[in-house]
N, C-alpha and C positions, 0 to 999 in steps of 0.2 A: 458354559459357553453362551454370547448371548450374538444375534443375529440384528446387524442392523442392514436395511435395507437403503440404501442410498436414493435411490431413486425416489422415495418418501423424505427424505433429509435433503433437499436442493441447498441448502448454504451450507458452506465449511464450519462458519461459529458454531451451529446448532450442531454438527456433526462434533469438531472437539468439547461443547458440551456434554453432551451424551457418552461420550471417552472418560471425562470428568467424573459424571455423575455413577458410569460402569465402574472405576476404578479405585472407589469410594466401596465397592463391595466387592466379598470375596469369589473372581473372575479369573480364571484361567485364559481364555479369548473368547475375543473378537473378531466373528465371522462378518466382513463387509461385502455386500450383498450388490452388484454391478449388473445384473443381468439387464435392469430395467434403463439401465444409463443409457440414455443417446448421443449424448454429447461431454464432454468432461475436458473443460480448459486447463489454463492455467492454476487459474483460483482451486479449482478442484483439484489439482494436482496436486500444489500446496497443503491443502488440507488434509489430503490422504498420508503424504507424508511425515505431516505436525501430526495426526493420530498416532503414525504409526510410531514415533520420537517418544511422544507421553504416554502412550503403552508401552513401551518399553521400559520406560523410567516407571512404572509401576510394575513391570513382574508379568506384561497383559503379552500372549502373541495375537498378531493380527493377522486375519486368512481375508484376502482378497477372494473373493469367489465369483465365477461365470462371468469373468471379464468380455468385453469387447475386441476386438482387434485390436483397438486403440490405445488399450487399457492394462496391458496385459503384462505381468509381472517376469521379468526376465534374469539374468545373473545379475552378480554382484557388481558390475562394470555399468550393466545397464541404471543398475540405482541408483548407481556414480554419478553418471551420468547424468541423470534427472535430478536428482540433489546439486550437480553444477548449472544445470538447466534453471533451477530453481533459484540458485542464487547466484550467477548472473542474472536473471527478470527482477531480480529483488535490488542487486546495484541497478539496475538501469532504474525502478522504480527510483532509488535513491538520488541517482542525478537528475534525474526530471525533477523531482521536487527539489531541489538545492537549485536546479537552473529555474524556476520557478520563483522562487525565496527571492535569487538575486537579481530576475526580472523586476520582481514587486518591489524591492530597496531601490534599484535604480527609478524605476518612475517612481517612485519616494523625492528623492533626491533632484529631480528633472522636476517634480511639481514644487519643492520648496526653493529650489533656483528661479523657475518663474515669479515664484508670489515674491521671493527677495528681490529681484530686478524692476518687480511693477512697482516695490515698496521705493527703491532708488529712481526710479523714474520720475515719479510722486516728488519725492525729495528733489530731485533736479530741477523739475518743473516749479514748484514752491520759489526753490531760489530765486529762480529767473524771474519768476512773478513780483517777487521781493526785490530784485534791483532794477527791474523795469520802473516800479512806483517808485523806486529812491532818485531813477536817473529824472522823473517827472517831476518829484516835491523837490528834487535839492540843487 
């Protein structure tokens, strides 16, 4: 069994590291250690549940221990739950950045419209310059 304490572990990478690096030796569980959390977002939430995924897929159980109120490990509905919790924030993550993409193509597109219209303008202007001095010399 090894004991990791979260509250020492503030990022999710280093904590699926550490999952990683536990599951690489021979590990029955992983006791994840809550008492000192004060606070536990999203991100955090994420993480604990990506632990709890590749501990599984290795053979590992994971014991949440002296959760929070906030924190607090419930049935299987409630996992459900957080797991849809999780991935809807993850589609939304995904459409923010798709509507992000297609903000950034469009002012793409709005700046190479400009710079073609002042390049036609240029041309416009040239002409006119050109048969003004023809309507002068001829």
């Amino acid at each position: 069994m090894i004991i990791v304490d979260l509250a020492e572990l503030s990022d999710g990478p280093i904590v699926l590291q550490v999952v990683d690096q536990v599951s690489e030796r021979p590990v029955g569980r992983i006791d994840i250690e809550l008492a000192r959390v004060e606070f536990l977002d999203l991100g955090g939430l994420r993480a604990l549940l990506a632990v709890h995924e590749r501990a599984a897929r290795a053979g590992i159980a994971v014991v949440v221990r002296n959760p929070q109120h906030y924190v607090r490990p419930g049935s299987a509905a409630s996992v459900r739950l957080t797991r849809e919790r999780v991935s809807r924030a993850d589609d939304r993550d995904r459409l923010a950045d798709e509507r992000e993409k297609m903000l950034d193509e469009r002012q793409r597109r709005v700046a190479a419209q400009q710079q073609w219209e002042g390049i036609w303008e240029e041309l416009a202007e040239q002409r006119e310059t050109d048969l003004e001095r023809r309507e002068r010399d001829g």
